[in-house]
Phi, psi and omega in degrees: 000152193248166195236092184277217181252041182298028110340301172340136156238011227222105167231349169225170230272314202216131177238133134006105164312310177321341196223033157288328209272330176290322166303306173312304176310305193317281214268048152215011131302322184271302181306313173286323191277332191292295134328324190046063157264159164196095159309125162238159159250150209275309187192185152218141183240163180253115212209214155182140208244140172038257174261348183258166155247151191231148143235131187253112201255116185254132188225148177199157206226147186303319177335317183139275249279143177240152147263145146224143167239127217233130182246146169278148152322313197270009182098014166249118174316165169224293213210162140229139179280144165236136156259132171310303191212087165325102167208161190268170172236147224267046175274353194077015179248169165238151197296159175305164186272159181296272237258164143212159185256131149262125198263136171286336170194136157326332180247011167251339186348300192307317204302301197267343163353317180263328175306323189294320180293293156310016129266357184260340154307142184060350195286153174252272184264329136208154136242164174236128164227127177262347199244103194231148186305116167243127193251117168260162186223119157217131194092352187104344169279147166244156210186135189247094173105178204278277197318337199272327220259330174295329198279303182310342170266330177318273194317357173243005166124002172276133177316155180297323164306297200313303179339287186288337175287316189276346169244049164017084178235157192254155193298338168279332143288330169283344164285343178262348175280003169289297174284007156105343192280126164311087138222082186287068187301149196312148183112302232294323216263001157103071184273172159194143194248111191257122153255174165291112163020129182242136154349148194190163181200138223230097175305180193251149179298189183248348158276334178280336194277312194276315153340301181289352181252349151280333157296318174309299133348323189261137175263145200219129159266082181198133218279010184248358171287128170230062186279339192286354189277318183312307193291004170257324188273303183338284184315322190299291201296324181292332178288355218039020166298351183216140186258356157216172185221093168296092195251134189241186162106184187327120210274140197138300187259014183093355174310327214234291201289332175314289176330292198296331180293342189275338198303289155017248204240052150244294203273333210074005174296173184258128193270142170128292214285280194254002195194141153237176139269136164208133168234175185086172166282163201201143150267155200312337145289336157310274170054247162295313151287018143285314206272017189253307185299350199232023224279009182237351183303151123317111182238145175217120169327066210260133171068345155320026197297345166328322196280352192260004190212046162208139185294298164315297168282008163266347187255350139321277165305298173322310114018273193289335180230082170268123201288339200304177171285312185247103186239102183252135206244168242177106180223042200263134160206174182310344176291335182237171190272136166275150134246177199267147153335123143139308191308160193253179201303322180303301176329283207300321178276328164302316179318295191293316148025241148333300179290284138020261192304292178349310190236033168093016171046034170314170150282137162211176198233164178258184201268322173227152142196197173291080172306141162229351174299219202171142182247130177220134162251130185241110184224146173310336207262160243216117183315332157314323198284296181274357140312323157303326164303270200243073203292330209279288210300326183294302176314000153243017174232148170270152195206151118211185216251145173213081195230095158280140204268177202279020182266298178319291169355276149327320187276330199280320187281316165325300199287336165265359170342312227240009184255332226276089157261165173218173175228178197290142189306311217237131199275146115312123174025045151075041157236145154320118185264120167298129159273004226280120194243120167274000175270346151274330159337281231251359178266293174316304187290315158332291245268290190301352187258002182239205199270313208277021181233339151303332171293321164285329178265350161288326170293343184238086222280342188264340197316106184229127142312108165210191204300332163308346173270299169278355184267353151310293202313301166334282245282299177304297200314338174275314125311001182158094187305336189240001187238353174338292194320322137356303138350281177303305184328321173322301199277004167255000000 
């Protein structure tokens, strides 16, 4: 008999989207016996790392430590992330993981799983293990990986179907491990690579979007909420009566639904039409052929605090919000077309044209032109943090800051308490199950309104409140009814 990782469900390379959330559950199963831990899970998020989009099922422990396990959208393990210490940061988002594990192959991952984990102690900036034990036992023999262990059943007479049924092999490996040939392909003997945390950036949930558009919503009476001021500077920039807008603070509270709604239903623009978005980092040239493709647009800036820490692209946007009659912005290198001063947006698109059909019908950009739209940028960072970038880019813009102290915060989410749902991390035939309990709501909210959740946010200086703060809670109290609390630091 062969003796595997029979825990396991993760055998091959690419799993079922249907049957990611159970694999995750597997492997922080393995990880709570291993560890004497208890991952419980916090959400799954839609999100993206280096070149993939990813979905990441974030599991933490009262301890401080979180896991995420990360998966591609179509459903191929990639990773797991670890945290030392969990924590959000105050955009309401939370930080890269210290560590991340990597596998050489998917279908061996389970296998070298506990080598990874005892390597993951201590480690400093990476390590590599090429060799990791995979052990099988037949006959009463223990026999080290698939190859060793397929010659020893050759030789004593088992057919080639048993062979490939019991170490699940495809019939082009047992022949060669038959025919004398090593062909252990990188993965098979189980390798893994532990590195530093790699960066990641995490979309909003569908319960946080719609919380923060119920907040928004909710009329509140006081006088340091200042949303009714956003809708006049919006309303400014969208009109083009201002050609920009800086809106800064605490991440959370509606600034991005805020924006769109006066664009909407104040003005009536159109998103596509009359307005765009670009979010995430970009390079300053990505940019530069943004603000050219949009050059008449209300264009906004959401979450791009990149743009505030390059240099190239602060010598763009400064450019394009120009106090002048005319404001021409400038990209010549070998990437773009030259055209002549003076022309106008029709020229400049024949000119690209030409060129264009010339050279293989590329995309291409011009060396210049006119920006004539108008910019609002909606960023976490503190109008202090970008006057330190660019003093010069705050002087052509209009701005303000929308940071409620955390009483307001509260009281504003209480008063939207009873519109508030939330759902379940994990999806039914890919639709969302409301988990939405209101006697944990009003339990949760009680929780946060009292001394020991006050307690927490005086220890914790960066800390900022929104609506991601209960619907964390809710979500752990759902997970664990009696030990949530436990918790809650995380979860802020």
């Amino acid at each position: 008999m062969i003796v595997g990782f029979k825990d396991f469900l993760v055998t091959e390379a690419k799993v079922a989207p249907k049957n990611t959330d159970r694999t995750a559950d597997t492997i922080v199963r393995y990880f709570n016996s291993k560890l004497k831990r208890s991952y419980v899970l916090m959400d799954v998020f839609e999100g993206i790392k280096g070149d993939n989009k990813i979905l990441q099922a974030v599991y933490i422990d009262p301890s401080g430590s979180a896991l995420g396990i990360n998966f591609k959208t179509s459903g191929e393990f990639l990773s797991i992330s670890y945290w030392n210490k969990f924590k959000m940061n105050s955009d309401g988002r939370w930080g890269n993981p210290d560590k991340e594990i990597k596998f050489s192959s998917s279908e061996s991952f389970a296998k070298v799983l506990p080598a990874a984990i005892d390597e993951l102690t201590g480690v400093k900036e990476s390590v590599r293990v090429d060799e990791v034990l995979n052990t099988y036992k037949y006959n009463g023999v223990t026999y080290n990986g698939k190859r060793d262990t397929a010659l020893a059943m050759k030789s004593n007479g088992e057919s080639d179907y048993r062979i490939m049924q019991m170490l699940n092999i495809p019939a082009n490996k047992l022949r060669k491990f038959i025919e004398g040939t090593n062909a252990a392909e990188a993965g098979e003997d189980g390798t893994f690579e532990i590195t530093a945390g790699e960066p990641q950036r995490m979309a909003e949930r569908d319960d946080v979007s719609n919380a923060v558009k119920l907040f928004e919503e909710t009329e509140y009476a006081d006088p340091a909420v200042v949303f009714d001021q956003l809708d006049v500077l919006v309303k400014s920039v969208g009109e083009g009566v201002n050609p920009a807008l800086i809106i800064t603070g605490q991440g959370g509270i509606g600034k991005s639904f805020g924006v769109g709604r006066v664009l909407k239903e104040v003005l009536g623009l159109v998103k596509g039409e009359d307005y765009v978005i670009m979010k995430g980092s970009n390079s300053s040239y990505a940019m530069y052929r943004f603000l050219y493709n949009n050059y008449n647009k209300t264009i906004i800036f959401d979450d791009c605090d990149s743009v505030f820490g390059d240099k190239d692209s602060l010598n763009v946007l400064k450019a394009v919000l120009d106090s002048g009659a005319e404001r021409i912005v400038s990209w010549d290198t070998a990437g773009t077309v030259p055209v002549k001063t003076g022309m106008s947006h029709e020229q400049i698109e024949q000119e690209l044209a030409a060129y264009s059909a010339a050279h293989g019908n590329k995309p291409v950009i011009p060396s210049q032109f006119e920006f004539e739209g108008s910019i609002i940028f909606i960023s976490n960072m503190t109008r202090k943090q970008i006057e330190a970038k660019d003093a010069a880019l705050l002087t052509r813009c209009l701005s303000i800051d929308i940071t409620l102290s955390q009483e307001d915060t509260i009281n504003r989410i209480k008063t939207c308490l009873p519109g508030i749902r939330y759902y379940a991390a994990k999806k039914v035939e890919g639709r969302p199950v409301d988990i939405t309990n209101e006697e944990d709501k009003r339990e949760v909210m009680e929780y946060m309104m009292g001394t020991e959740f006050r307690s927490i946010l005086s220890r914790k200086s960066q800390a900022q409140v929104s609506f991601r703060t209960l619907i964390n809670l809710c979500k752990l109290k759902a997970s664990d009814p009696v030990n949530w609390k436990s918790c809650a630091e995380l979860a802020i």
